[in-house]
KEFIZA-563917 format. One line per field, with one value per residue: residue in three letters; z, x, y of N, C-alpha, C, CB in turn. Coordinates in steps of 0.001 Angstrom, whole numbers. Glycine has a CB too. Layout:
KEFIZA-563917
rest	c(Ala; ...)
n.up	c(Z; ...)
n.east	c(X; ...)
n.north	c(Y; ...)
ca.up	c(Z; ...)
ca.east	c(X; ...)
ca.north	c(Y; ...)
c.up	c(Z; ...)
c.east	c(X; ...)
c.north	c(Y; ...)
cb.up	c(Z; ...)
cb.east	c(X; ...)
cb.north	c(Y; ...)
end
This chain:
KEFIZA-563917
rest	c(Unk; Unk; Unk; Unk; Unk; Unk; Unk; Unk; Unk; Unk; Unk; Unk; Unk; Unk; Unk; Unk; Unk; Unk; Unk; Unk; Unk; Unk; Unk; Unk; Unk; Unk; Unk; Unk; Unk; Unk; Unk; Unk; Unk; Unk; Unk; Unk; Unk; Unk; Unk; Unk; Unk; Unk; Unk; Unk; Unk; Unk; Unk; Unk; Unk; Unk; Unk; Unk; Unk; Unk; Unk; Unk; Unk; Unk; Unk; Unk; Unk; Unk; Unk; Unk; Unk; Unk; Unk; Unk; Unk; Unk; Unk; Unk; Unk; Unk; Unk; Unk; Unk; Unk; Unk; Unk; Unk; Unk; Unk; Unk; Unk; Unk; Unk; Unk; Unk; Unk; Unk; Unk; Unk; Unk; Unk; Unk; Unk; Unk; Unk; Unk; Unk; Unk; Unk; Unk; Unk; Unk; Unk; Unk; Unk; Unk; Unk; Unk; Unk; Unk; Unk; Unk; Unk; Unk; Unk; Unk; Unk; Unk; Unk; Unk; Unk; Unk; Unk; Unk; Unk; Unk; Unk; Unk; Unk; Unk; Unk; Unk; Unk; Unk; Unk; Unk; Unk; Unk; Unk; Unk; Unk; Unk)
n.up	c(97242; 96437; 98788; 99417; 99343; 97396; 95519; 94950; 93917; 92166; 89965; 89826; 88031; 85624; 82714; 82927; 84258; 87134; 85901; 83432; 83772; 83851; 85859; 89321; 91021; 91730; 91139; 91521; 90934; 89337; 88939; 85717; 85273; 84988; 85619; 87134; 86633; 88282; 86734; 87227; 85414; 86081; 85300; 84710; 83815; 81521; 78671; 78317; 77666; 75046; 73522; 73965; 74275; 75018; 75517; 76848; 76873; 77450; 75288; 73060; 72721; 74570; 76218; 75095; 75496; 78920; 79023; 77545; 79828; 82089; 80953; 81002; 83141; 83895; 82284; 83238; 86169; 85937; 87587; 88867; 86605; 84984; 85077; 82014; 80179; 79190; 78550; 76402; 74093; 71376; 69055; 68139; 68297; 66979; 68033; 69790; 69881; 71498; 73606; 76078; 78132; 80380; 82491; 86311; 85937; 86009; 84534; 84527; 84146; 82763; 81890; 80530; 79937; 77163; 75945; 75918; 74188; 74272; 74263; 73165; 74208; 74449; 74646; 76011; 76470; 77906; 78711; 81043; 81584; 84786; 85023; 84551; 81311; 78239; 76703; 75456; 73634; 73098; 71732; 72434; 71785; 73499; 73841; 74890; 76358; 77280)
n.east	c(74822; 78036; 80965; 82939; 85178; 85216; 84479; 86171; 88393; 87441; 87457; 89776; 90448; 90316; 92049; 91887; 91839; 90641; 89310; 88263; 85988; 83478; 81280; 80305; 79123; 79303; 76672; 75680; 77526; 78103; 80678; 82467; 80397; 77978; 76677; 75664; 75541; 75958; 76162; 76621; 75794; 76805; 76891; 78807; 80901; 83843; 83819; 80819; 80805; 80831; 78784; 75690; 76191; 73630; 72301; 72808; 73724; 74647; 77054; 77134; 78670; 80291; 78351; 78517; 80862; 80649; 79426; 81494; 83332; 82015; 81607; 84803; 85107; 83762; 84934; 87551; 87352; 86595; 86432; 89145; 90665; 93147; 93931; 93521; 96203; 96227; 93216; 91265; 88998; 87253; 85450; 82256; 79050; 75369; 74662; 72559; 70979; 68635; 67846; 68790; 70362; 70800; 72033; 72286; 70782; 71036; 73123; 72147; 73755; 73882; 75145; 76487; 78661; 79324; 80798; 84206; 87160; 90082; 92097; 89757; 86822; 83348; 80396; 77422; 74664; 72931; 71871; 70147; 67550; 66872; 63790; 64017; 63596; 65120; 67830; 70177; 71784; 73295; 76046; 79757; 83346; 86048; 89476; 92333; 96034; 98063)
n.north	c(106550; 107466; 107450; 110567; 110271; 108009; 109640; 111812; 109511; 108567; 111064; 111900; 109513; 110737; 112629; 115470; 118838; 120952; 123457; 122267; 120089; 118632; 117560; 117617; 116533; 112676; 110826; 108168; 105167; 101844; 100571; 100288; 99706; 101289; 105102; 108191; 111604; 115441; 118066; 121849; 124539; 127314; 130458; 132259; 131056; 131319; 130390; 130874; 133747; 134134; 132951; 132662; 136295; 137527; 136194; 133386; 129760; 126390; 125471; 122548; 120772; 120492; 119745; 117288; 116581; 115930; 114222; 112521; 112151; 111354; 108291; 107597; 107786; 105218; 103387; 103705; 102842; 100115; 97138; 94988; 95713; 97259; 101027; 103125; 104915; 108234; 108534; 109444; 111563; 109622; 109289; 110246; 109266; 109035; 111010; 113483; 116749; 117787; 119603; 122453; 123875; 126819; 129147; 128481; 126275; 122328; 119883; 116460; 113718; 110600; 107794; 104405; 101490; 99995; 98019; 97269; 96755; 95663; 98565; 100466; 101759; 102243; 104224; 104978; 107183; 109451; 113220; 115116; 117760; 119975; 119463; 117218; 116662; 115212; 116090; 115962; 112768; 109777; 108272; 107617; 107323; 106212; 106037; 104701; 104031; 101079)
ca.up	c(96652; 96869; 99312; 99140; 98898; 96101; 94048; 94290; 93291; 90212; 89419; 89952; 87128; 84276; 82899; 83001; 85345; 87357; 85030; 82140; 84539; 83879; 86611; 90190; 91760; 90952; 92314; 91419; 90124; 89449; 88315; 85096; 84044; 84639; 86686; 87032; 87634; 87939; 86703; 87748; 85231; 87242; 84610; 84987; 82887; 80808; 77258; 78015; 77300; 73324; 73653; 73286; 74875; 75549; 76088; 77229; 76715; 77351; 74083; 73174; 72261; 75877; 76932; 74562; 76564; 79925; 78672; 77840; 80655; 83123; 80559; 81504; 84692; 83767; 82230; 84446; 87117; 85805; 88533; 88453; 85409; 85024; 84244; 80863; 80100; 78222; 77785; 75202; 73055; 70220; 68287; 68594; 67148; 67546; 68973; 69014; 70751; 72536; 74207; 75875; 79271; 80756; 83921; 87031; 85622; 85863; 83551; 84686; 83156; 82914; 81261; 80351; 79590; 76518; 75514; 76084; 73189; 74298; 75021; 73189; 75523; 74174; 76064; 75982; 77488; 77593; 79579; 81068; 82666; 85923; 84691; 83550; 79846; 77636; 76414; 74634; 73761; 72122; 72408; 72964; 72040; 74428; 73643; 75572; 75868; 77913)
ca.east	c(75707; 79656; 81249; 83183; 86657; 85055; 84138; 87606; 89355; 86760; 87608; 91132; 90668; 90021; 93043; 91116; 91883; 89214; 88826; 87351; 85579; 82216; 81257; 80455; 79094; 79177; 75202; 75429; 78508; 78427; 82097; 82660; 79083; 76735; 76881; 75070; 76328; 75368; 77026; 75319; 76244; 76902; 76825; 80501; 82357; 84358; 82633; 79219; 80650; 80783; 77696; 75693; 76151; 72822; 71167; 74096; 73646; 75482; 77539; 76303; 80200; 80823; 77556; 79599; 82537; 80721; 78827; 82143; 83977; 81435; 82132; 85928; 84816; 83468; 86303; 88521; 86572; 86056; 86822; 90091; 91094; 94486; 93182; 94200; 96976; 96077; 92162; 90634; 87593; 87892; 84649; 80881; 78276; 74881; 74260; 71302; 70798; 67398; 67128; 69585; 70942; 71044; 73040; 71863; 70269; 71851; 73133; 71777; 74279; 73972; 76082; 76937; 79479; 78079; 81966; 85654; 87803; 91679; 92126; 88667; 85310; 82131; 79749; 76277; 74526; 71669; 71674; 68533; 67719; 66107; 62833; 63807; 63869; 66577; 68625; 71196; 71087; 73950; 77117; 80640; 84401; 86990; 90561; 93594; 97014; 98274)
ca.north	c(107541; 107047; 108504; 111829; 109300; 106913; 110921; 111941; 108313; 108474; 112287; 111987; 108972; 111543; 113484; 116806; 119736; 121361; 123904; 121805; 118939; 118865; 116624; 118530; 115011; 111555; 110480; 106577; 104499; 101133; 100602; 99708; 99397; 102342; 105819; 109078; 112670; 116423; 119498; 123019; 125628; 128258; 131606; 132876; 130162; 131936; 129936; 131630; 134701; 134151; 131786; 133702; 137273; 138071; 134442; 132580; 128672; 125083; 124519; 121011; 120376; 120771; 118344; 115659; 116391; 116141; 112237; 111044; 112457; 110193; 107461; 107953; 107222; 104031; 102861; 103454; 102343; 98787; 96129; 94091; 96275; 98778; 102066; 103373; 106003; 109229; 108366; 110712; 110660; 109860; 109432; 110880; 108683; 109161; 112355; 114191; 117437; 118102; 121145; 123602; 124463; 127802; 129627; 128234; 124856; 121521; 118660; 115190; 112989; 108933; 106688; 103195; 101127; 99255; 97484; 97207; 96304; 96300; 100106; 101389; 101831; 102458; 104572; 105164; 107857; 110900; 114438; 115008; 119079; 119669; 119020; 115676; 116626; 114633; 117337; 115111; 111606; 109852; 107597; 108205; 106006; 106810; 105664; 105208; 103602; 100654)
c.up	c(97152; 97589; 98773; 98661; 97309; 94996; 93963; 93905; 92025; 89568; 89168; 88268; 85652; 83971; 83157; 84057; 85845; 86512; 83815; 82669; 84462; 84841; 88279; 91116; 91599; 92166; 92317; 90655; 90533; 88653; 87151; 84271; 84081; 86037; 86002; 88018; 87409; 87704; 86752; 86283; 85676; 86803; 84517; 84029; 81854; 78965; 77127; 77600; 75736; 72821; 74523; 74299; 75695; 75938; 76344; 77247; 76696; 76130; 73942; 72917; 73629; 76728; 76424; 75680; 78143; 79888; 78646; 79237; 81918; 82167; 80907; 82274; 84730; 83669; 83137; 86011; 87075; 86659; 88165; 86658; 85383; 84734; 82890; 80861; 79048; 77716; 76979; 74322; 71991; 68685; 69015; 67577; 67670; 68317; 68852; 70267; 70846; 72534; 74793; 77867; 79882; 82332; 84975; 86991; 85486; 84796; 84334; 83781; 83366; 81727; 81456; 79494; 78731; 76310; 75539; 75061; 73207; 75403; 74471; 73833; 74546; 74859; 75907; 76795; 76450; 78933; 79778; 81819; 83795; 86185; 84530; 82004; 79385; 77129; 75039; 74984; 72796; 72622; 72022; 72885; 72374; 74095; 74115; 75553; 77379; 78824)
c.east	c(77116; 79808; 82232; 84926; 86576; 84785; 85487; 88772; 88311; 87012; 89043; 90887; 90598; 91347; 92786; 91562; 90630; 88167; 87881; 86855; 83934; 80833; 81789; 80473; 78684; 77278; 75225; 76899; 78374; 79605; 82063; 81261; 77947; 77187; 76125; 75996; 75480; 75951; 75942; 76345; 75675; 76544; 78146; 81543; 82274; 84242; 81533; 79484; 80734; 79461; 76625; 75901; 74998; 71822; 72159; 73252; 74740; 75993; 76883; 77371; 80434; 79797; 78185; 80102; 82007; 79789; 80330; 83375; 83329; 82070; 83350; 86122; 84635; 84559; 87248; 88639; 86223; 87038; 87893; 90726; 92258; 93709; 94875; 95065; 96540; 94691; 91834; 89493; 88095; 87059; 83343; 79796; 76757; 74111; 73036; 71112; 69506; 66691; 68743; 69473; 71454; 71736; 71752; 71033; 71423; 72156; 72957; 72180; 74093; 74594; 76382; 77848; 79390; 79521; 83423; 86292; 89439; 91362; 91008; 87817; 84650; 81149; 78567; 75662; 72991; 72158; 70576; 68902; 67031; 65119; 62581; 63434; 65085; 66866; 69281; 71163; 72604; 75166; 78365; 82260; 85763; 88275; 91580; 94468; 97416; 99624)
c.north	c(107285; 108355; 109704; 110735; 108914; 108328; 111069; 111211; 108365; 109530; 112166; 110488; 109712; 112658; 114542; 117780; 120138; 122121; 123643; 119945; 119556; 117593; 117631; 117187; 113821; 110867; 108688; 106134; 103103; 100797; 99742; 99282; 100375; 103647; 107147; 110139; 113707; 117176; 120698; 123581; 127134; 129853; 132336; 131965; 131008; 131622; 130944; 133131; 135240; 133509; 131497; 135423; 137626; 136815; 133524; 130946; 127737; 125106; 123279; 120288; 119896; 120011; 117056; 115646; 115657; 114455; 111811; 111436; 111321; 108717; 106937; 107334; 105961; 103033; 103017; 103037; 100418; 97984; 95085; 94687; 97238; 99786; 102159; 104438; 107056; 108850; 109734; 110262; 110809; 109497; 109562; 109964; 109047; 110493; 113036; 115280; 117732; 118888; 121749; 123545; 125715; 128217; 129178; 126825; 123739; 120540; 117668; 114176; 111195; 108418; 105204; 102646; 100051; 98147; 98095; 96405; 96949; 97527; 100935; 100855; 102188; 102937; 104872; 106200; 109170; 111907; 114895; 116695; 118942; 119481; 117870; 115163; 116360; 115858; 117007; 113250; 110956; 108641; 108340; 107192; 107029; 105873; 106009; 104449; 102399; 101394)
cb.up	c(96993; 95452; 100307; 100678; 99885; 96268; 94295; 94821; 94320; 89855; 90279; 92105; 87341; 84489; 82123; 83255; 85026; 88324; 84872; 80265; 86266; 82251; 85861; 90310; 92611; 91045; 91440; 90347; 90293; 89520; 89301; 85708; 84278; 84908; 87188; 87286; 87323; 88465; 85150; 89962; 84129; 87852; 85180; 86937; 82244; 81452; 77514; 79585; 78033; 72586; 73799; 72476; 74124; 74732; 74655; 79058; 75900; 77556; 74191; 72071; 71635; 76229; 76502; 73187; 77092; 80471; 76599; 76044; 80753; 83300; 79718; 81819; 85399; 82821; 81294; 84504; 86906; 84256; 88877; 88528; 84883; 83729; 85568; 79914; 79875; 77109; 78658; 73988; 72899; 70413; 67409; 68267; 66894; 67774; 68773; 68614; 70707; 73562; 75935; 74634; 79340; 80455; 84067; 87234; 84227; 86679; 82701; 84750; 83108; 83063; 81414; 80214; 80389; 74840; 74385; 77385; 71940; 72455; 74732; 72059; 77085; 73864; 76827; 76150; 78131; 77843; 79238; 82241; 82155; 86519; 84013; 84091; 79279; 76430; 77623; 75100; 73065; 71814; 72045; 74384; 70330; 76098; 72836; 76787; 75359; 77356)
cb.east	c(75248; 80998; 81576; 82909; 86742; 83336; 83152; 88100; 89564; 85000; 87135; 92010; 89976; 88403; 93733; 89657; 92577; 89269; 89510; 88645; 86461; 82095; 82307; 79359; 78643; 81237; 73129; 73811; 79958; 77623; 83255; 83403; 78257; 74661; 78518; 73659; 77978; 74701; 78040; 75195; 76365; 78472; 75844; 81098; 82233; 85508; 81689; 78086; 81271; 82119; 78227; 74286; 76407; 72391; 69943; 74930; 73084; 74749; 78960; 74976; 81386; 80963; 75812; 81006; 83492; 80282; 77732; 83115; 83922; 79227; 82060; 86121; 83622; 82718; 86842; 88945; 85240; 85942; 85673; 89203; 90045; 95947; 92616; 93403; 98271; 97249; 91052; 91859; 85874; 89164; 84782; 80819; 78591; 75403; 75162; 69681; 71505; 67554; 65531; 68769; 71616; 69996; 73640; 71473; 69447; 71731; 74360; 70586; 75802; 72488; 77121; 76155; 80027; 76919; 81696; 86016; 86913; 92366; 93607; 88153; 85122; 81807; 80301; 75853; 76465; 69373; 72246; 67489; 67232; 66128; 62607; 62801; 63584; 66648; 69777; 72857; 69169; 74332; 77193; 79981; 84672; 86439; 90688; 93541; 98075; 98163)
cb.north	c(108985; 106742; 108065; 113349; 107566; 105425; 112743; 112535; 106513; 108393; 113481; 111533; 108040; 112494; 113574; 116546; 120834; 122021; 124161; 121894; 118706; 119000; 115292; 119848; 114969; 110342; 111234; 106112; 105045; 100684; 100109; 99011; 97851; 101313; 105897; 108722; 113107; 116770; 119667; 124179; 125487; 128150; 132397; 132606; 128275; 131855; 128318; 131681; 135112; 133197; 130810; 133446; 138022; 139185; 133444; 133205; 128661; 123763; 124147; 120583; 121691; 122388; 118219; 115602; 118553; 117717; 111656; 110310; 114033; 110272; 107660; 108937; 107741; 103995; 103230; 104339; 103311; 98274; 95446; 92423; 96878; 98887; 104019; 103518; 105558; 109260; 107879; 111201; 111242; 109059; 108518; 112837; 106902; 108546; 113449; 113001; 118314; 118286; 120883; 125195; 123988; 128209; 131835; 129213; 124906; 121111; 118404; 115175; 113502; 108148; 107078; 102676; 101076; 100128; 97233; 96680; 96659; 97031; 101018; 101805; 103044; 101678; 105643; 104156; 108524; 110283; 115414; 113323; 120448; 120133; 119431; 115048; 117716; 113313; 117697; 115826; 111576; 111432; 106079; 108547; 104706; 106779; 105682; 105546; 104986; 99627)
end
């Protein structure tokens, strides 16, 4: 597991604030070509309270976000490489939602870094819950600027 340095030089690579970081701790990174993370949702983020009121659930908008956000990572992580300026996603292919994430359960994210073309990435990836059920399954093209 990277240390607590190598999480916050890979977090700090994502433009994101804390607020919308879906990524608590990075469990495996190999730079530039594969990495695993976890996010808890906690019950208090300020989403669950439209979604839904009385059964509150993960968006599945917001599991995208949190695949290519590790992706992110990837990229910008790749060895002997600049990172990119202003990454962003910028297409969803692929996707397929699962199952569902509730307050107090985690996301089990993994990702790979399937291609680099210029400034787009390609990312590959599934969300598994704490059971070890896929959730989400899907890829991910991240685009940014020299």
């Amino acid at each position: 597991m990277p240390s607590p340095p190598d999480l916050v030089q890979a977090l700090s690579s994502l433009p994101h604030g804390s607020e919308f970081r879906f990524i608590d701790e990075l469990t495996e990174l190999n730079p530039g070509v594969s990495a695993k993370a976890v996010w808890k949702l906690q019950g208090d983020e300020e989403f669950l309270r439209g979604h839904f009121p009385q059964a509150p659930l993960m968006p599945g908008v917001l599991m995208i976000e949190a695949l290519a956000q590790l992706g992110g990572i990837l990229i910008q992580t790749r060895p002997g490489e600049a990172r990119l300026k202003n990454l962003r996603l910028t297409a969803v292919r692929q996707i397929k939602i699962l199952g569902s994430i509730t307050p107090g359960q985690s996301l089990h994210i993994s990702a790979s870094l399937q291609a680099v073309l210029d400034t787009l990435g390609q990312v590959t990836g599934e969300i598994r819950d704490d059971s070890g059920n896929v959730i989400l399954t899907g890829a991910v093209t991240l685009a940014g600027e020299r």
